[in-house]
DSSP file (Angstrom, degrees, kcal/mol; ACC not computed):
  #  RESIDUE AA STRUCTURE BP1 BP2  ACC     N-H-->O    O-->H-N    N-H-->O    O-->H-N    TCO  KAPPA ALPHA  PHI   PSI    X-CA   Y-CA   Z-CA
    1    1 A X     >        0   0    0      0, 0.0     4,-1.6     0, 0.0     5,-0.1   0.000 360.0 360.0 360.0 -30.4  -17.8   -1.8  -72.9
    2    2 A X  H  >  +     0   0    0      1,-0.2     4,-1.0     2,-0.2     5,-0.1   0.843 360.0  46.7 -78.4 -22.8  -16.5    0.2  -69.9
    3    3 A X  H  > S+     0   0    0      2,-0.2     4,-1.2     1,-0.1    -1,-0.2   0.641 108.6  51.9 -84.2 -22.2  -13.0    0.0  -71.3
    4    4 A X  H  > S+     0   0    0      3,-0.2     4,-4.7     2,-0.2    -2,-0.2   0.981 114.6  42.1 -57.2 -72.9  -13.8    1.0  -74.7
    5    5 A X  H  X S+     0   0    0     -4,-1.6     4,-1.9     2,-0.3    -2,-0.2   0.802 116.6  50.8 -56.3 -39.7  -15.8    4.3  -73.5
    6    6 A X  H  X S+     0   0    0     -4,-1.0     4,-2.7     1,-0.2    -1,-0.3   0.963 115.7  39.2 -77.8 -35.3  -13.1    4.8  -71.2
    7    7 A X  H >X S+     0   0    0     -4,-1.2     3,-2.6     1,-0.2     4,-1.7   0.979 112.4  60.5 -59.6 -59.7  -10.3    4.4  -74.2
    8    8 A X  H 3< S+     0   0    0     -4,-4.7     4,-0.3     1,-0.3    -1,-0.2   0.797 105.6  42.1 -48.8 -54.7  -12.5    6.3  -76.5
    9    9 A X  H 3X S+     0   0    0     -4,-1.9     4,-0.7     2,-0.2    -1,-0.3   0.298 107.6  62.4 -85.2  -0.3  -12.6    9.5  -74.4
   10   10 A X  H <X S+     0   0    0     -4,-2.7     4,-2.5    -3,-2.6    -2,-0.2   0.741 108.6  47.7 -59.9 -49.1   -8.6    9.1  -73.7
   11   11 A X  H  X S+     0   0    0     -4,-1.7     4,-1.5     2,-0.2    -2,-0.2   0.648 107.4  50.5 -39.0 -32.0   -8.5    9.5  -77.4
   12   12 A X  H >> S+     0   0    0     -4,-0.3     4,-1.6    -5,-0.3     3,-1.0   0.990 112.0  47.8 -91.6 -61.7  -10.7   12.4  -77.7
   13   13 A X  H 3X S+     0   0    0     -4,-0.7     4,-2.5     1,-0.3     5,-0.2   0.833 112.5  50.4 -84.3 -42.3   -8.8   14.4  -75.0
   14   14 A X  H 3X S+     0   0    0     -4,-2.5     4,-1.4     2,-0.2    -1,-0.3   0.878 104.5  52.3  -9.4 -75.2   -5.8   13.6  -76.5
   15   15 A X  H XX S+     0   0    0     -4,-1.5     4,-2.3    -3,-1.0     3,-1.4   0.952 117.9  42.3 -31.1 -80.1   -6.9   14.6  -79.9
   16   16 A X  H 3X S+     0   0    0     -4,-1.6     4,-3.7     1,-0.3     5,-0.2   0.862 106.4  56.3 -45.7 -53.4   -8.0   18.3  -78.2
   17   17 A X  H 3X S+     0   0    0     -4,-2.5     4,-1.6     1,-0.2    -1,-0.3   0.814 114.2  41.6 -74.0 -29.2   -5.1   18.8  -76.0
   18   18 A X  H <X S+     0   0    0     -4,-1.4     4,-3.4    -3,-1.4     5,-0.3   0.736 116.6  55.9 -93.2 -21.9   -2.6   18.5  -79.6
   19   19 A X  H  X S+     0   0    0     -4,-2.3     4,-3.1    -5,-0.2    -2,-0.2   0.991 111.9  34.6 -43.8 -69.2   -5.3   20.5  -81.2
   20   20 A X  H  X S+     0   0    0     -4,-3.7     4,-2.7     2,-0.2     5,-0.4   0.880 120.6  51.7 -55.3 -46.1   -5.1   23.3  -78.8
   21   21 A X  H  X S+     0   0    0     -4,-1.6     4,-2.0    -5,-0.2    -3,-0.2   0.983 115.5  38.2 -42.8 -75.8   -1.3   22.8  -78.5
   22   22 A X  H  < S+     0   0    0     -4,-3.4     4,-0.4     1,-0.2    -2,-0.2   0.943 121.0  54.6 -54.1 -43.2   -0.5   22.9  -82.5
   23   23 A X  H >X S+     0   0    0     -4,-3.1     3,-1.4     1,-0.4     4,-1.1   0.797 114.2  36.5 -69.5 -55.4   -3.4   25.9  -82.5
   24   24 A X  H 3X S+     0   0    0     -4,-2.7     4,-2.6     1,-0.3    -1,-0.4   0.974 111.4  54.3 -43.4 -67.0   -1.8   28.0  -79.8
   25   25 A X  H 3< S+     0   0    0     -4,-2.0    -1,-0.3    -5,-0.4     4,-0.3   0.493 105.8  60.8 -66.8  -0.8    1.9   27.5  -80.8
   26   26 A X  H X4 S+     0   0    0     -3,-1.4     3,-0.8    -4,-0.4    -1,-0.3   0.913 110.1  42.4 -89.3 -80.4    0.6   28.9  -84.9
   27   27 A X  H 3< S+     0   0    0     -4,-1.1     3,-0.5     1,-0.3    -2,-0.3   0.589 111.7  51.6 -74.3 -31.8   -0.4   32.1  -83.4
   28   28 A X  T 3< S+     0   0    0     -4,-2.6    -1,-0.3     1,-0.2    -3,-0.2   0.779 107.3  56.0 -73.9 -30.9    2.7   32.4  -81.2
   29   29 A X  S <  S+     0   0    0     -3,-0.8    -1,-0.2    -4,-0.3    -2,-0.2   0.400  81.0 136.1 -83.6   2.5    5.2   31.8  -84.4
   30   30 A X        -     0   0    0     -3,-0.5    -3,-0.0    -4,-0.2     3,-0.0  -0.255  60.6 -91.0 -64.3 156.2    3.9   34.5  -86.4
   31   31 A X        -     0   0    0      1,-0.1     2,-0.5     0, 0.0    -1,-0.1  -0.075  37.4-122.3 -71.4 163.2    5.9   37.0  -88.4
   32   32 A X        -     0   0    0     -3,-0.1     3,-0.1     1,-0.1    -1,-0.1  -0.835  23.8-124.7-103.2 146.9    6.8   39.9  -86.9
   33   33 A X        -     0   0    0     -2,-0.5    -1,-0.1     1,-0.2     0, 0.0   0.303  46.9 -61.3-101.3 174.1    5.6   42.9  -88.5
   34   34 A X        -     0   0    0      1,-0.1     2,-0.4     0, 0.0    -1,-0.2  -0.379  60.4-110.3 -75.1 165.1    8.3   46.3  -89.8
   35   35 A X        -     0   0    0     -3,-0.1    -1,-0.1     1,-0.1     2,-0.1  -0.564  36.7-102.0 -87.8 151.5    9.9   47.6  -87.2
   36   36 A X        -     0   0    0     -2,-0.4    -1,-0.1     1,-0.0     3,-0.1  -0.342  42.2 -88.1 -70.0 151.7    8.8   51.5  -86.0
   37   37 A X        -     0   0    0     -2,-0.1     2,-0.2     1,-0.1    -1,-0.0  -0.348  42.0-111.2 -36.5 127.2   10.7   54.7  -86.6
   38   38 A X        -     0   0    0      1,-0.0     2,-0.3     0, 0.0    -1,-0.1  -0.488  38.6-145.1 -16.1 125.0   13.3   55.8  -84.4
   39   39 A X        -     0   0    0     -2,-0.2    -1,-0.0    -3,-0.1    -3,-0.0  -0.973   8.6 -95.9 -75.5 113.0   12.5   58.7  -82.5
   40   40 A X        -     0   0    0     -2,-0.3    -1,-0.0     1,-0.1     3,-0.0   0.097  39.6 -95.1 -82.1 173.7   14.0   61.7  -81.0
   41   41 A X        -     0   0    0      1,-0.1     2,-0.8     0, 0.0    -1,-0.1  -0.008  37.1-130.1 -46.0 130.3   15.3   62.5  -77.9
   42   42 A X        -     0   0    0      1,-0.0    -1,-0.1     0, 0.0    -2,-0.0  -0.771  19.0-125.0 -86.4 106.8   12.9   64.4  -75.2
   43   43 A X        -     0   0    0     -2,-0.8     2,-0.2     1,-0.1    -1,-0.0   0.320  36.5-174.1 -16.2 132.4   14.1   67.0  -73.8
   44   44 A X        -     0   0    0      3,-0.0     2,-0.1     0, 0.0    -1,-0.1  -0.980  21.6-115.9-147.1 150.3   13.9   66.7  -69.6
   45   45 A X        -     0   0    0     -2,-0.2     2,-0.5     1,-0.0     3,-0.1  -0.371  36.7-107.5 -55.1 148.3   14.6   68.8  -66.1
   46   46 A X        -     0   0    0     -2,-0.1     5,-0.0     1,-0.1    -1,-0.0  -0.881  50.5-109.3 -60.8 117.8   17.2   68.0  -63.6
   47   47 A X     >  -     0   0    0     -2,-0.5     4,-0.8     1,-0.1    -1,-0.1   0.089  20.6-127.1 -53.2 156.6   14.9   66.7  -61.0
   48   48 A X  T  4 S+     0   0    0      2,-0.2     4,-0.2     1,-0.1     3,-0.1   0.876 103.9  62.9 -88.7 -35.2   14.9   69.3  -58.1
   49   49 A X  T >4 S+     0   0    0      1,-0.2     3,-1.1     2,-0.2    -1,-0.1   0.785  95.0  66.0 -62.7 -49.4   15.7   66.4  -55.2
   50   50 A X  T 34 S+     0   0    0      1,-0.2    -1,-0.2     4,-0.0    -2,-0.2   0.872  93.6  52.3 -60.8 -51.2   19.0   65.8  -57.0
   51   51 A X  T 3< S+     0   0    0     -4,-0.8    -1,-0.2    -3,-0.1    -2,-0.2   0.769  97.3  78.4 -42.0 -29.1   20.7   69.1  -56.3
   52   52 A X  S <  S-     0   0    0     -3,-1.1     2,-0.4    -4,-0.2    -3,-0.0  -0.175 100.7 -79.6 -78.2-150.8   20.1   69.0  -52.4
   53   53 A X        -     0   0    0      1,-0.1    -1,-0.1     0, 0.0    -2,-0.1  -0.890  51.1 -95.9-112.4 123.8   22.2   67.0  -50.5
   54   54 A X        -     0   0    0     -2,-0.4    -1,-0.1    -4,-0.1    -4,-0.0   0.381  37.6-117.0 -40.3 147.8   21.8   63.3  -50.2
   55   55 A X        -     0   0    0      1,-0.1     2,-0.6     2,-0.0    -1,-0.1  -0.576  21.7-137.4 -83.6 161.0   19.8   61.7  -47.1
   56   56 A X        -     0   0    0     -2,-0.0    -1,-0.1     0, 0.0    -2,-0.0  -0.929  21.6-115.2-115.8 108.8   21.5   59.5  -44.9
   57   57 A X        -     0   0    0     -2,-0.6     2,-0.6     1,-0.1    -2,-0.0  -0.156  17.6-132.6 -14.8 109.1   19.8   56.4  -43.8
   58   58 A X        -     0   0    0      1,-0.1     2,-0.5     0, 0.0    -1,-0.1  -0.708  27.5-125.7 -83.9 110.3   18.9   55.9  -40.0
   59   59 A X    >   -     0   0    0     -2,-0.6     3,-0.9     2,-0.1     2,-0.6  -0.098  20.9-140.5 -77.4 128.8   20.0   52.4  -39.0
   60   60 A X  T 3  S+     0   0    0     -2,-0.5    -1,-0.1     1,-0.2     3,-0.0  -0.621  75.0  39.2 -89.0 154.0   17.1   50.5  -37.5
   61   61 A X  T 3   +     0   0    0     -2,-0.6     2,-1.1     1,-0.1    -1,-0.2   0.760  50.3 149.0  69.9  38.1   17.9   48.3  -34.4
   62   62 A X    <   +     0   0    0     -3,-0.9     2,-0.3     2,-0.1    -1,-0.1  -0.309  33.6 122.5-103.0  51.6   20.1   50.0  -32.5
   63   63 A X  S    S-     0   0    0     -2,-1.1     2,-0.9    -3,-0.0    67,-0.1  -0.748  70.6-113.7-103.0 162.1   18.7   48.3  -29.3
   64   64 A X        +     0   0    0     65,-0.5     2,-0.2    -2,-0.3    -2,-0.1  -0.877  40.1 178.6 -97.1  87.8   21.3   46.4  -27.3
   65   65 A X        -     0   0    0     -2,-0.9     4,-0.3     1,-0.2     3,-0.2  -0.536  43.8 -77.4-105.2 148.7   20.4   42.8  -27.5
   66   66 A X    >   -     0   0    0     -2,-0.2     3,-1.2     1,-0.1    -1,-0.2  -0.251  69.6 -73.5 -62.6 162.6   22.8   40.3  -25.7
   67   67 A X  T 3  S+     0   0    0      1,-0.2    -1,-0.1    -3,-0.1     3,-0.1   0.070 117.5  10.1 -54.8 138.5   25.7   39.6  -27.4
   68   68 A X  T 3  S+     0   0    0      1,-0.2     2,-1.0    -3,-0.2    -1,-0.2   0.823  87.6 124.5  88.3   6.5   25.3   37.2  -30.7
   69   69 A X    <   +     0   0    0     -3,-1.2    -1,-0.2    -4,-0.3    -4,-0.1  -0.656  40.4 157.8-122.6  62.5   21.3   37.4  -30.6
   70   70 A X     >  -     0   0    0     -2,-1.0     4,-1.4     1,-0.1     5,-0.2  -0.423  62.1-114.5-100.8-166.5   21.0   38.7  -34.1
   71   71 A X  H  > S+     0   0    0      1,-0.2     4,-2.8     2,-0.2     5,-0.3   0.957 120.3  59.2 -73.1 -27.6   18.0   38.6  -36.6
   72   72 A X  H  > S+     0   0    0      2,-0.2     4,-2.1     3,-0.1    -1,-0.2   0.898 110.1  39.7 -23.6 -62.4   20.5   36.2  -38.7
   73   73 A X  H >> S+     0   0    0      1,-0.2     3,-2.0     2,-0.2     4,-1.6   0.964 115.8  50.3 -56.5 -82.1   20.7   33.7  -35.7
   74   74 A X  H 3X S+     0   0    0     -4,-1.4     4,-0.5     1,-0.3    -1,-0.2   0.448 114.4  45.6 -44.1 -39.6   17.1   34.0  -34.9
   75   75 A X  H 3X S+     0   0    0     -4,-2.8     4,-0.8    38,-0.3    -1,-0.3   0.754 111.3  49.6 -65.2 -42.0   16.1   33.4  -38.6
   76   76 A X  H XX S+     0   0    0     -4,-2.1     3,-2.8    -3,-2.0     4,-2.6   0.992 108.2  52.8 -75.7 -59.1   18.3   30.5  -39.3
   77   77 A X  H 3X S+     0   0    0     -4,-1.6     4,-1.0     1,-0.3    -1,-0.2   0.665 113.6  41.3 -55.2 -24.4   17.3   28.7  -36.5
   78   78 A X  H 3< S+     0   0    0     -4,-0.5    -1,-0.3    -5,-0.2    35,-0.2   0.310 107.1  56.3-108.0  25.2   13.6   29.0  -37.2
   79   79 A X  H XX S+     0   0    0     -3,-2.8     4,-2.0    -4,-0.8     3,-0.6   0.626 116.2  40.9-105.7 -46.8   13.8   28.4  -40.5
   80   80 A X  H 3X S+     0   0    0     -4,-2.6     4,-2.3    -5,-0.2    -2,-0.2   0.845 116.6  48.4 -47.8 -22.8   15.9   24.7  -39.3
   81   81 A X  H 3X S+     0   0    0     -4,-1.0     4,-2.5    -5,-0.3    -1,-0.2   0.842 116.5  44.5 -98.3 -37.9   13.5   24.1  -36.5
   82   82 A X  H <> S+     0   0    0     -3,-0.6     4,-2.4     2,-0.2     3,-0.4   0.999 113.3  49.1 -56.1 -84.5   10.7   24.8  -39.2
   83   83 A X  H  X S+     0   0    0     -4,-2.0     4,-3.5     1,-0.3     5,-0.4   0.797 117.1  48.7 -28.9 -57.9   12.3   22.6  -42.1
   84   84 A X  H  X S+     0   0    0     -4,-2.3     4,-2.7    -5,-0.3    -1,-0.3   0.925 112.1  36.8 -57.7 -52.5   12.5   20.2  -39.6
   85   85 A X  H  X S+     0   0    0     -4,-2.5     4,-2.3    -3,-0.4     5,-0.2   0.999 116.7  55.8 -46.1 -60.8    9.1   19.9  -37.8
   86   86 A X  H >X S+     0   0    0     -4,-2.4     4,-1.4    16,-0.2     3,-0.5   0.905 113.1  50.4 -54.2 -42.3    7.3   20.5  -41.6
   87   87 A X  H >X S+     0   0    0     -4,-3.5     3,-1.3     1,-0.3     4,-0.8   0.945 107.3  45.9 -32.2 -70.6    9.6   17.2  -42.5
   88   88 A X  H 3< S+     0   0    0     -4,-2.7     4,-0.4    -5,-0.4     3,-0.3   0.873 117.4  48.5 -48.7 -36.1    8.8   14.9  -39.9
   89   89 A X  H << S+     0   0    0     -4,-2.3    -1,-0.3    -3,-0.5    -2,-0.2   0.714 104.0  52.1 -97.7   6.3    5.4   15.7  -40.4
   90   90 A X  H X< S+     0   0    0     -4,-1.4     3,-0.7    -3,-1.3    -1,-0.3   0.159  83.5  89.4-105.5  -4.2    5.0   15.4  -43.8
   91   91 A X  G >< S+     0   0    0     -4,-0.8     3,-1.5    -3,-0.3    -1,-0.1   0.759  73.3  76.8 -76.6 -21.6    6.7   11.6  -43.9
   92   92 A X  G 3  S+     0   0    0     -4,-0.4    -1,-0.2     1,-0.2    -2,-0.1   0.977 109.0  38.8 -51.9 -38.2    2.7   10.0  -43.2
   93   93 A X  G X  S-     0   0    0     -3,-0.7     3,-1.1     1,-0.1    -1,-0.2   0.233 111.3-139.9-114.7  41.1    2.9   10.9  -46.5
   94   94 A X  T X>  -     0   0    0     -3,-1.5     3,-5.6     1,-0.2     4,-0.9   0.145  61.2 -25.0  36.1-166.3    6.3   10.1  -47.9
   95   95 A X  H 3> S+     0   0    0      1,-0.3     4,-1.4     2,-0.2    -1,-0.2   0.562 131.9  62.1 -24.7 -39.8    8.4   12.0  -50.2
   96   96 A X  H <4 S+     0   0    0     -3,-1.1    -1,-0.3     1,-0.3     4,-0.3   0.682 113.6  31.9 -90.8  -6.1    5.5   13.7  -51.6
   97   97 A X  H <4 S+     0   0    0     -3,-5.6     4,-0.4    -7,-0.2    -1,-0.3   0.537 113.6  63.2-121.9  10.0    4.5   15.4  -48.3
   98   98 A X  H  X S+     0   0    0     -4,-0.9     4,-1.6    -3,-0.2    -2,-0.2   0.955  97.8  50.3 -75.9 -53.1    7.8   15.7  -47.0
   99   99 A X  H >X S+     0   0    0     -4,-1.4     3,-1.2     1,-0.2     4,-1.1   0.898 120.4  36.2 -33.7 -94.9    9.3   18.1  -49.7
  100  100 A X  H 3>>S+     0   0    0     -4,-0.3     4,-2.3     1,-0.3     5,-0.6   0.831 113.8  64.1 -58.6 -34.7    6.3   20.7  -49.4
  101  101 A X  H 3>5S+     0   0    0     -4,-0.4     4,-4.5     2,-0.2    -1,-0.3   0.903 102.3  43.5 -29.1 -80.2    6.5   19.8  -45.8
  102  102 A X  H <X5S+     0   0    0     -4,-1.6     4,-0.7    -3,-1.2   -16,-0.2   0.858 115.2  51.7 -13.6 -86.1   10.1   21.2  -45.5
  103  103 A X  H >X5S+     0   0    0     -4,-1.1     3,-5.3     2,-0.2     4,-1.4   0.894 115.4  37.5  -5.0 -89.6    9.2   24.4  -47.5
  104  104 A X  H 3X5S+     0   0    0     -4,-2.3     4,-2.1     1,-0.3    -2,-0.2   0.707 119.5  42.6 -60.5 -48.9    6.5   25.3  -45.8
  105  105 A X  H 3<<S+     0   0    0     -4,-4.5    -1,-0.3    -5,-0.6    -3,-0.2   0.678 119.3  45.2 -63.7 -20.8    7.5   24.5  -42.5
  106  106 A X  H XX S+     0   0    0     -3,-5.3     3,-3.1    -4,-0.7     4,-2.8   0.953 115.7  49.1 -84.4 -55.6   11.3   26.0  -43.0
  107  107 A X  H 3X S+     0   0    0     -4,-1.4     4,-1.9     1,-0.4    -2,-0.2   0.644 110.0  53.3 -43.2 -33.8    9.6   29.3  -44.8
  108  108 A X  H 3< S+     0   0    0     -4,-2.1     4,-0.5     2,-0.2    -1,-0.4   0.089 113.9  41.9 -95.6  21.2    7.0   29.6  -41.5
  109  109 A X  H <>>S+     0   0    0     -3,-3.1     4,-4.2   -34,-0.1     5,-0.6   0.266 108.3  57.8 -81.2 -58.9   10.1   29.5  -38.9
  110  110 A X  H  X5S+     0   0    0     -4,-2.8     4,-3.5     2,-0.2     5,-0.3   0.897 113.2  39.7 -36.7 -76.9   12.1   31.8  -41.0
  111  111 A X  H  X5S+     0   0    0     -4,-1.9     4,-2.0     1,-0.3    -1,-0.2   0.850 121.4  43.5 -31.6 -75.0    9.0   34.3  -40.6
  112  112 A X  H  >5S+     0   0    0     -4,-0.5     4,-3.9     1,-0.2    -1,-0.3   0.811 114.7  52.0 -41.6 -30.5    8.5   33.3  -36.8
  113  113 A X  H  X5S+     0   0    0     -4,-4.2     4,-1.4   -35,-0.2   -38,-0.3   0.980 113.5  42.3 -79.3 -52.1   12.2   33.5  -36.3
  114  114 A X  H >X<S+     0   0    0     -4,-3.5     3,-2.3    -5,-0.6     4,-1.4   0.944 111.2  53.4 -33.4 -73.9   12.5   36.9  -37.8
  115  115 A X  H 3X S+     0   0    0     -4,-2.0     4,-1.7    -5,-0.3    -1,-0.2   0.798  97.4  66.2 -35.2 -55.4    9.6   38.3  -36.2
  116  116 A X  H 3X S+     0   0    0     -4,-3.9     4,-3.2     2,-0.2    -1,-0.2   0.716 101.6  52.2 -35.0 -36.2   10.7   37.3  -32.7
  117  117 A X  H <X S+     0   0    0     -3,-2.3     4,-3.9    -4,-1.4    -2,-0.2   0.988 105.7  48.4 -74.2 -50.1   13.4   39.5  -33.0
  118  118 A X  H  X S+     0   0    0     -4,-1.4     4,-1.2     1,-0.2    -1,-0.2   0.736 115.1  50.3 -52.7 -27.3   11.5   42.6  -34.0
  119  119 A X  H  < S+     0   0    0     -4,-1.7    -1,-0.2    -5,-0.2    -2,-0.2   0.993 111.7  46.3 -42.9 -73.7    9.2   41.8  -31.1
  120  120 A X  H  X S+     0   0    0     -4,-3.2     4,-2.2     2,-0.2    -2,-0.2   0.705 112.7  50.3 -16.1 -56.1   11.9   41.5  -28.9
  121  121 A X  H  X S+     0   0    0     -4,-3.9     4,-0.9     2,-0.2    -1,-0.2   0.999 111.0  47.0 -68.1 -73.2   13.5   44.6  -30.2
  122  122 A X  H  X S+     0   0    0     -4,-1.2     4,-0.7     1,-0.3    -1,-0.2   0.401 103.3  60.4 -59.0  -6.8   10.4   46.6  -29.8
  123  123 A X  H >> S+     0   0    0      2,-0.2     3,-2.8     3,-0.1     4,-2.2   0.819 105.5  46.6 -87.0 -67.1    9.8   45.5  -26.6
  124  124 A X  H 3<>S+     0   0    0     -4,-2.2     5,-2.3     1,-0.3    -2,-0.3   0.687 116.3  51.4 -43.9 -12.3   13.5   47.0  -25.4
  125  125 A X  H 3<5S+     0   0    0     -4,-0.9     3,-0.4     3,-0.2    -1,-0.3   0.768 106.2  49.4-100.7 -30.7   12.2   50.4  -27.5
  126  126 A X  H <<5S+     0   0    0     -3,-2.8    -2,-0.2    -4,-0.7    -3,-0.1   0.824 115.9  45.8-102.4 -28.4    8.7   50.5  -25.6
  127  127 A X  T  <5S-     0   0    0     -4,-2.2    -1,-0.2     1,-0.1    -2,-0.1   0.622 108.7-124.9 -78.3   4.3   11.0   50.2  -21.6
  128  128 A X  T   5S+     0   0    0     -3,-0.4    -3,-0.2    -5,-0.4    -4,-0.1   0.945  74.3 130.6  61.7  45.1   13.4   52.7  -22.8
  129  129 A X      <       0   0    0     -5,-2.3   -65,-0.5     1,-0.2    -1,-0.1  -0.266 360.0 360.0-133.9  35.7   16.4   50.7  -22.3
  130  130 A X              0   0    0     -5,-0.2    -1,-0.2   -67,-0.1    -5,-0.1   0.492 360.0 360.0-111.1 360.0   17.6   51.6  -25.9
């Protein structure tokens, strides 16, 4: 009896889910309607900004960090050191919690690794040794 009830209401949802499916996908295939009139051009200002003279960009980081210690480094390595930890710890649940594992774990090293430097950096900006 329990397999019946269970079969019955496999059916049913079935049934619904190709319902909703064909129902949707009818309303998405409709024709498309005339196209509108073409319109003419509006007339516009030269923006006022555009006449001065372009701004130049101010490069951020220009602290002296030992040689080779860039945000590159600092990123990649804590997005491997991430990948790796989330891996390892995500194998209790095999493939399927290693993968997100990996992600998560590379994406939250990336972030720490990044960050460090801009700590870092901002520490050498607050002692005045930039």
């Amino acid at each position: 009896m329990r397999s019946i009830s269970r079969f019955a209401l496999t059916v049913i949802g079935a049934l619904v889910a190709i319902a909703l499916t064909v129902g949707f996908a009818a309303t998405a295939s409709a024709t498309p309607g005339g196209s509108p009139e073409p319109t003419a051009p509006v007339p516009t200002e030269p923006i006022a900004a555009a006449a001065g003279p372009t701004p130049r960009a101010t490069p951020i980081g220009g602290c002296p960090l030992p040689p080779g210690d860039t945000i590159e480094v600092r990123t990649l390595v804590g997005g491997l050191l991430g990948a790796a930890i989330g891996g390892i710890a995500g194998l209790p649940i095999f493939l399927a919690g290693a993968i997100p594992g990996l992600v998560i774990g590379g994406l939250l090293g990336v972030l720490i690794g990044s960050t460090s430097y801009a700590v870092d950096e901002g520490h050498l900006q607050q002692q005045g040794l930039c």
